[in-house]
N, C-alpha and C positions, 0 to 999 in steps of 0.2 A: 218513723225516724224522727227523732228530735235532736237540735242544737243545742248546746248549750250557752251561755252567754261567754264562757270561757272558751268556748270554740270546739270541743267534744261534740263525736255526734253518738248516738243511743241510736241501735237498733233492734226491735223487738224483734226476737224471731219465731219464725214460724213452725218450724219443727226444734222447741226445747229438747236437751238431750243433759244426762246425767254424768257430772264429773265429782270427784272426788277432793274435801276439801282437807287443810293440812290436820286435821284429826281420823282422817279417813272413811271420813261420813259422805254418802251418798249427798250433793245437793245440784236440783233441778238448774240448768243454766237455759233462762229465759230471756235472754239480751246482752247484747255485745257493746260496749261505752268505746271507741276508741279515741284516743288522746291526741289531740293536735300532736303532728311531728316537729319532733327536736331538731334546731342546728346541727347538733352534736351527730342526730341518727340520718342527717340528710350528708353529711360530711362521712360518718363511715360507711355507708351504702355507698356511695361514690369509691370510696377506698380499699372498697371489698371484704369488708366489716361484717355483713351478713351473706348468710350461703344463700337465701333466698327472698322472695319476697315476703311467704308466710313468716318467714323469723321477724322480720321488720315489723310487718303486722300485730305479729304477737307481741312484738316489744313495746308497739303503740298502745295495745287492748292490755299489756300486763299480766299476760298467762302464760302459760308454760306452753313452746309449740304442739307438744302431744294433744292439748287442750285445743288450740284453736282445729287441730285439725279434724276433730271429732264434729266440728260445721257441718250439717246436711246442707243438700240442694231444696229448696232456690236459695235459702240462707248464704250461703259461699259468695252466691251472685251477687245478691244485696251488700253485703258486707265489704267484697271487694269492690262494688262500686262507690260507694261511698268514702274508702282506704283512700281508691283512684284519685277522689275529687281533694282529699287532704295532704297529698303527696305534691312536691313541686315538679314543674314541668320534665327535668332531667331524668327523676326516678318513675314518672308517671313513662317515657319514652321509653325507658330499659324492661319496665313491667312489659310492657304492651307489645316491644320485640321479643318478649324474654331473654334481654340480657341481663346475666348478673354481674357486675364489675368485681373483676378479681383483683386477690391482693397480689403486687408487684413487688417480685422481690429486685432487689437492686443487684445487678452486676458489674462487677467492676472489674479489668482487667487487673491482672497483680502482674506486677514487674515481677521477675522472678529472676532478674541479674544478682548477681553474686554478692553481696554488702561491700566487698573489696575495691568492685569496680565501679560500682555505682558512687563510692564516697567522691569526694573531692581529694586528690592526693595532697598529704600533709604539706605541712606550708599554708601558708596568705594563699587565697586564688587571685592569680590576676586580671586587671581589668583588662578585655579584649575588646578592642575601641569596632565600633560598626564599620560592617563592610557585605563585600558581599553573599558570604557563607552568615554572618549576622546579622540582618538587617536592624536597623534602627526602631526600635520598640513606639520612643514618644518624643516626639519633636523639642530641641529646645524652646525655650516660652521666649524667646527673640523671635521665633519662627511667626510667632500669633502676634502683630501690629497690634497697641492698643485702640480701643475704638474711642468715638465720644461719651458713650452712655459713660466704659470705665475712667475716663479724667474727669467727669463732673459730679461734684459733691453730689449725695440726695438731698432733692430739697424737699422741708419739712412746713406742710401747712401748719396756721394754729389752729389746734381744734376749735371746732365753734361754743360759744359757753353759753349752752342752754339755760344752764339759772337766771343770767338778764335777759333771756325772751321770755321767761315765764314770766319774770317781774313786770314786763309791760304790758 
């Protein structure tokens, strides 16, 4: 296994196996490079962005899943250990329970009142002063006494002028 100074690590493996390249030529795959993980790929794993861990994988290593998962044993082993150690703590915890975070769809209740009743009936609405069917939302600002911080100006030091200490 080798680092790279970018942060990649290379793994040679042990049982090479034969994939096909985009002119559909046999070519021997003898080592797996995979790529520091992205912000972007630790933020959609989280958001359920990938179906699995192998896609995240392959998305790091830049092959097409069908490809990564043509990996022999012990290779699998290796390879995912090393994914392990480049993954942040969060996505390393979901691997290792096998959770996958799903994507969340939002639900939201829909009012399903009628347009007619829900408007406001025509006219100005009036104001309906607090009580006890409305309680008072936000205090008037007579409520909040001012303090000393807010009556006293800020006061402003002078910056110190480095140019005449350097001078002396």
């Amino acid at each position: 296994m080798q680092i790279s100074k970018h942060g990649s690590r290379t793994i040679d493996l042990f049982t090479p196996f034969d994939w096909w390249d985009d002119q559909q030529k046999p070519v021997k795959v003898r080592r797996v490079t995979i790529a520091p993980i992205s912000l972007d790929q630790s933020i959609r794993w989280s958001e359920g962005g990938f179906k699995n861990a192998v896609e995240l994988l392959s998305e790091m290593i830049g092959w097409p899943v069908e490809q990564t998962r043509q990996l022999r044993y012990p290779d699998v082993d290796r390879v995912f250990e090393q994914f392990l150690i480049m993954v942040p703590e969060s996505v390393r915890a979901d691997v290792a329970e096998g959770i996958v975070p799903k994507v969340e769809i939002a639900t939201e209740e829909i009012d399903e009142t009628p347009a007619e009743t829900a408007a406001e009936p025509s006219g100005a609405a009036e104001a309906v002063p607090p009580g006890p069917d409305r309680p008072e939302l936000f205090p008037p600002p007579s409520a909040f006494p001012p303090t000393e911080t807010d009556l006293e100006p800020p006061s402003f030091e002078e910056p110190p002028d480095f140019a005449s200490e350097e001078a002396a």
